[in-house]
N, C-alpha and C positions, 0 to 999 in steps of 0.2 A: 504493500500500500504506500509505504514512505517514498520506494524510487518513480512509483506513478505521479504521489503528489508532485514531488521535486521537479516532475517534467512541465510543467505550468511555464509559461510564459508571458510577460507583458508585451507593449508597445502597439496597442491596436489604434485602426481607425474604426470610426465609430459614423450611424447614420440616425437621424430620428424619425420614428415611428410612432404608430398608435400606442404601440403599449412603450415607447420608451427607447432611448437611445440603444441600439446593436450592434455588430458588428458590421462590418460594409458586404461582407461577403456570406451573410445570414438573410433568414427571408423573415416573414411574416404570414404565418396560413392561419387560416380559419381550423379549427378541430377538426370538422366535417371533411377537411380537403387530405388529411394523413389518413384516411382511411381507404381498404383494398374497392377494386371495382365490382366487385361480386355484391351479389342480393344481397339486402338486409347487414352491409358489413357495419350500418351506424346505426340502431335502431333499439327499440328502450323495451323493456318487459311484456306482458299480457297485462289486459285490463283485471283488474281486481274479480270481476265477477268470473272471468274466463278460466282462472285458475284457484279455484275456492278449496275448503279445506277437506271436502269431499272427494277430491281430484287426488288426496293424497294417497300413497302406495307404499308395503314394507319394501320395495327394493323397486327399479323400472330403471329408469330415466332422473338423474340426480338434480334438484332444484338449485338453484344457489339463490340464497338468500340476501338483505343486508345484512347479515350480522357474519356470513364469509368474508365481504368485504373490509377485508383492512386498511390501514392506512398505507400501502405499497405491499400489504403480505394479504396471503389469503389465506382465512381462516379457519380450517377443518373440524372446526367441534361441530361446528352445526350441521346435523345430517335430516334432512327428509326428500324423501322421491315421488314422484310420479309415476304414472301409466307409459308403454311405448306408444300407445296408442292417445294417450292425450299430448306427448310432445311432437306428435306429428301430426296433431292438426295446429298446433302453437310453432310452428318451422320458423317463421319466419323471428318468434324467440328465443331460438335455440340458440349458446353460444360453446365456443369448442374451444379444444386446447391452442394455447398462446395469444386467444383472443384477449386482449384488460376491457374488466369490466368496471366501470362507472358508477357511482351511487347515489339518486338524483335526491337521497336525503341524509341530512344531518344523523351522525355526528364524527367528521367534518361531512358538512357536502361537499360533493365531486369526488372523493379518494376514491383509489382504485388502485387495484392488482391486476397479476393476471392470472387465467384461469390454469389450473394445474392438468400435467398430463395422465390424472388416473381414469379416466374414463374418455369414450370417443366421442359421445358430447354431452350436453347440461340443457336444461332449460333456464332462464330467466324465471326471478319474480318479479312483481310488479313494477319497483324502485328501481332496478338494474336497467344499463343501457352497456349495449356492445358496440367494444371499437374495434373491428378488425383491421389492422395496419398492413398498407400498402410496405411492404418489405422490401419493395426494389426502391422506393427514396426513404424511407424512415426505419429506424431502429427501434423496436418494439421495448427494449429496455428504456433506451433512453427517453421516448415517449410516457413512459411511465413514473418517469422521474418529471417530467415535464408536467404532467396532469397534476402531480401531487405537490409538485413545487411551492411557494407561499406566495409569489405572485400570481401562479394562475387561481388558487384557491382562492386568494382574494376577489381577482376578479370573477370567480365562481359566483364567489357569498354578496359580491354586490348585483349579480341579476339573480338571485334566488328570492321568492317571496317564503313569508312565515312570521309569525311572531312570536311564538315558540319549538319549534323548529324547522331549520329554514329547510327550502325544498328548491329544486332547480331543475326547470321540461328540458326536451328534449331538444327542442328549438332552439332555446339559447345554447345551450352547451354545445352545440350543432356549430356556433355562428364565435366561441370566444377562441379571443385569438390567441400565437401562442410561436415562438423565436425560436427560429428552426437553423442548425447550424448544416454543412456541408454532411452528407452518411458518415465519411471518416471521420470527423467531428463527432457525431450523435454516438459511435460507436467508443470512440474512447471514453468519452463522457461516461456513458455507461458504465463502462467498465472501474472506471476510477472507482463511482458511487459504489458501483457492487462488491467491490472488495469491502469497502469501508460498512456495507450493509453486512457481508460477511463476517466482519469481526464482530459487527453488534451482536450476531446471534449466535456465534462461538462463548461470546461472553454470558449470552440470555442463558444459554446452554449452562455452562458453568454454575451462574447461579441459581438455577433450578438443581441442580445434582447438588448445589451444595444446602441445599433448605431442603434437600430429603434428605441427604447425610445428618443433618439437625436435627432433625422431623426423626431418624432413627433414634439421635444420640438420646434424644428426650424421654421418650417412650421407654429406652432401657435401664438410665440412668435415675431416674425418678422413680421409678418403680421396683429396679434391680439394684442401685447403688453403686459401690464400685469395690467390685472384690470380696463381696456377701457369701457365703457358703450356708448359711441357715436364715431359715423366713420362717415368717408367719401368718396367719388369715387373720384380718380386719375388716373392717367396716368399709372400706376402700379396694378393698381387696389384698391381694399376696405384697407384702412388704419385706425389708431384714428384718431378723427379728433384733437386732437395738437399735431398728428406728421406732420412732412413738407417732401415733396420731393425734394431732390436735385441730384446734377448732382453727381456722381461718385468723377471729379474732386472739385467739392466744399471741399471734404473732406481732403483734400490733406494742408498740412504747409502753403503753399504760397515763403516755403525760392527754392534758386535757384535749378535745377532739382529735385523740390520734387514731379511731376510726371514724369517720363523721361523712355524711353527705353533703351535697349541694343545697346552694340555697330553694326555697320554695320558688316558682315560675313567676309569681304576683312581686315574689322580695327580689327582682334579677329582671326586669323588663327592658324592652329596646331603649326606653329613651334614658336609660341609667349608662349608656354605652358614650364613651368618650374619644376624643382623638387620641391620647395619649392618657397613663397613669398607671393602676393597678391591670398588669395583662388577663383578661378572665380564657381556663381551659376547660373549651369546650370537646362536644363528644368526636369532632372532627377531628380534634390535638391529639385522640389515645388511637395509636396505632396499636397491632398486634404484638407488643415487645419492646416501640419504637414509638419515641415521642414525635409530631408529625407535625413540622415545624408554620407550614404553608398561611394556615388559618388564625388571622390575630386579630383581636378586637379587644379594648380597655373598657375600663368604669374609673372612676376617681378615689382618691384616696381615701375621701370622705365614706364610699359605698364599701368601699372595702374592709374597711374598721366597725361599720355597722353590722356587717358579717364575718368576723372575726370569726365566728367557729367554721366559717366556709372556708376559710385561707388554706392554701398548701403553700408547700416549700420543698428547695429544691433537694433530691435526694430520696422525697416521698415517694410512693409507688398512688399512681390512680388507677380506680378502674373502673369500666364503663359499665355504666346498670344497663343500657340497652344494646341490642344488636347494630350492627351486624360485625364479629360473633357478639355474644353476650360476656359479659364480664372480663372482656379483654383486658389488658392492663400493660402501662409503658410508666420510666421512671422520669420525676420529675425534672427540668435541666437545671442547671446556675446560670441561665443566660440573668435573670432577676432575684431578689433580695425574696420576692414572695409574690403568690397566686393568687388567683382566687376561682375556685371551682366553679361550673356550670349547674344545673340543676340535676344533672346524669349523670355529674362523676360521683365517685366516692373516693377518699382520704386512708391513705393505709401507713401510716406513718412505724415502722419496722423498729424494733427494740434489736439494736445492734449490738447487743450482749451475747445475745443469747443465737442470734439470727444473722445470715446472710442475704444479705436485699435484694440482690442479683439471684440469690439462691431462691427464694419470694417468688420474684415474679415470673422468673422460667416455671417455677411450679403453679401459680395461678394460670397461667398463660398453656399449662398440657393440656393434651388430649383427655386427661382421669378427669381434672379440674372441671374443664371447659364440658365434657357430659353432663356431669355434677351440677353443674351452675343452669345450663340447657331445663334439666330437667326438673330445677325448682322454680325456673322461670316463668312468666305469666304473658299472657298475648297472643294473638292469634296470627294478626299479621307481621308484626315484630314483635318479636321479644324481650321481656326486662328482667330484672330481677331487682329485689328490694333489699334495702341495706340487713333488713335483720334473719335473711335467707342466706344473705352471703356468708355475714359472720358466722355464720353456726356450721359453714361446708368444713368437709375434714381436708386434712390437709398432711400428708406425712412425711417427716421429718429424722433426718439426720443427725448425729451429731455436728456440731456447730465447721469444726474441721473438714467434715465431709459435705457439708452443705457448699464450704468454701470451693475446694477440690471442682465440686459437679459444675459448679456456678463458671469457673474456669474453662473449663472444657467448652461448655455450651459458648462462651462468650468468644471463645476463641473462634469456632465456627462462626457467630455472627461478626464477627471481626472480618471475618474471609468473604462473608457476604456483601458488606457495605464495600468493601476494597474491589470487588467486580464491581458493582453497580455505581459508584463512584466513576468506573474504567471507563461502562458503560455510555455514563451520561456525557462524558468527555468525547467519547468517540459519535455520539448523534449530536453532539454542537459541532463537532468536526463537519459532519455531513452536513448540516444545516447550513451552514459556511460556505460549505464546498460547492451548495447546492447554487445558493446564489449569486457563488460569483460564476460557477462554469455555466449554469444554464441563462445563466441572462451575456455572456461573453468580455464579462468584465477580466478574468484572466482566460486566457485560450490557452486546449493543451498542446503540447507536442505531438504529430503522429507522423 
């Protein structure tokens, strides 16, 4: 990837255009105009009545849905089929291997992949449109990096109507334009990105192998210990036998609200909310493990001393009464002096005498825990749990040494986690980068 980057060069002449200055020796096509001369090569789904839910089949003629479409990948969990016989009277929506399909709705609109080669061909659903690409002037990759680009998206989302989620016919996207460079051009371009898309998913790879690697260490270590030769049956189920079970709250300081919840909804309302002051964390903050830094909203200092027993601090563990999961839990940061809880979290403030904090919350955060909590939960559509269900869950426990030990382990693999996904993010700003300066001709490569 590094000697393709490196082959970049400057010193272009430039021309102006509808969509913006390019290179002198690049065009300007319509959408509609990259596509092959055969039937139906631009053409958008079935109508909604024509392929209804009664059309559906265990096996036929494979649908593709929006939720295949990715945002440049395509996405295979989602599987349902059709009849052979009802995708041929829908021909004219069929779309086939190496066709990119389109997605005239949000969320993004326009993304598009392309179709994969497990089967010899698919049908459209309704929101889908097919681009079959003229392959003797255009590069089907790099056409694809070109649909998903963040200038033509843009220009997407400004002819899409919606007001809550936008949508965009077939007409326009038929008619937006889009900076088309020489084939040998379109082809290294490609190639560049795809490398760079490759390592993203070398790296996705990684960190999936390594959150099941975790996903093991958990399950054995929480449950098995480390180096236990004799167990016991509990309440909890099979443990060592010199670990003990205790209640949730056992674990907890003992100093004043070091279990406590959030304030009442009526004591925490929008207009208590400030530009700056006391940061309130809410259920959006508690990731699975992982404090979720994204979402920041304050109240004043004055609200926060009135709710004094709401406050957390950093080093507390919180955890979330409602789904999704339920009672998940991340530890509090020292980006601040002090918090102040939402009305969903609860306060688990660790007596570190006796207790490992990190050892805590990998254990509220299991697979044993997180059943536990599920099934003393209440809700039909989402699930919660109440503060005085949680304290009373069992919870089992180590000597203090070995709580340290396990806590280790586990941290070291989420260590290994954040350092790919870190790698990660670095390598899709890369491409983001990449994307707009080779696709709009701001740098040209070498071929």
């Amino acid at each position: 990837m590094a000697e393709q980057v490196s082959s970049l060069k400057t010193g272009i002449k430039y021309k102006d255009t509808p969509i913006g200055k390019i290179p002198v020796d690049w065009e300007v096509k319509r959408l509609e105009d990259t596509a092959s001369n055969e039937k139906y090569s631009f053409t958008g789904g079935p109508f909604g009545s024509d392929l209804k839910e009664d059309s559906y089949t265990d096996d036929g003629v494979r649908v593709i849905q929006l939720q295949n479409i990715g945002d440049g990948k395509f996405l295979n969990e989602y599987k349902i089929f059709t009849s052979e016989e009802k995708a041929g009277q829908l021909k004219n929506c069929n779309i086939y291997p190496g066709d990119i399909i389109i997605a005239k709705m949000a969320d993004p609109v326009a993304r598009a992949c392309i179709i994969p080669d497990e089967d010899k061909r698919y049908l459209m659903a309704s929101d889908g449109i097919r681009l079959s690409i003229n392959k003797e002037k255009y590069d089907v990759n790099f056409m694809l990096y070109a649909i998903n680009s963040p200038n033509f998206r843009k220009n997407a989302e400004s002819h899409s109507t919606g007001s809550t989620r936008l949508r965009i016919g077939l007409t326009e996207l038929r008619n937006l334009l889009i900076a088309i460079p020489p084939l040998k051009d379109q082809k290294k371009i490609a190639e560049i990105l795809t490398t760079v898309d490759e390592a993203i998913e070398k790296t996705a790879q990684v960190i999936e192998t390594t959150k099941e690697v975790k996903k093991g260490l958990m399950q054995k270590l929480l449950t098995r210990g480390i180096g236990h030769k004799k167990f016991k049956e509990t309440e909890i189920g099979e443990i060592p036998e010199k670990w003990e079970v205790k209640k949730l709250i056992d674990t907890a300081s003992g100093e004043k609200y070091s279990f406590t919840g959030g304030p009442f909804g009526s004591d925490l309302k929008e207009d208590s909310y400030t530009d700056r002051g006391i940061r309130i964390i809410q259920l959006q903050n508690i990731g699975d493990g992982k404090f979720l830094d994204e979402y920041k909203i304050f109240t004043s200092e004055e609200k926060a001393n009135q709710l004094k027993n709401c406050n957390i601090y950093p080093g507390d563990v919180m955890i979330a009464k409602m789904a999704d999961p339920v009672a998940r839990a991340c530890i509090i940061p020292d980006a601040e002096k002090r918090y102040l809880m939402a009305s969903d979290g609860i306060r688990l403030s660790v007596n570190k005498n006796e207790y490992d904090v990190k050892f805590v919350l990998y254990a509220i955060n299991s697979p044993r825990f997180r059943k536990n909590a599920e099934k003393h939960g209440t809700g039909t559509t989402r699930l919660g749990i109440g503060l005085t269900e949680l304290k009373n869950l069992p919870i089992g426990i180590p000597p203090l040494e070995e709580q340290k030990q396990i806590a280790e382990i586990l941290s070291s693999a989420d260590e290994g986690i954040e350092k790919e996904m870190n790698h990660r993010e670095q390598l899709e700003a890369l491409k983001k980068g990449l994307m707009q300066a080779l696709l709009t001709g701001k740098i040209r490569v070498s071929v």
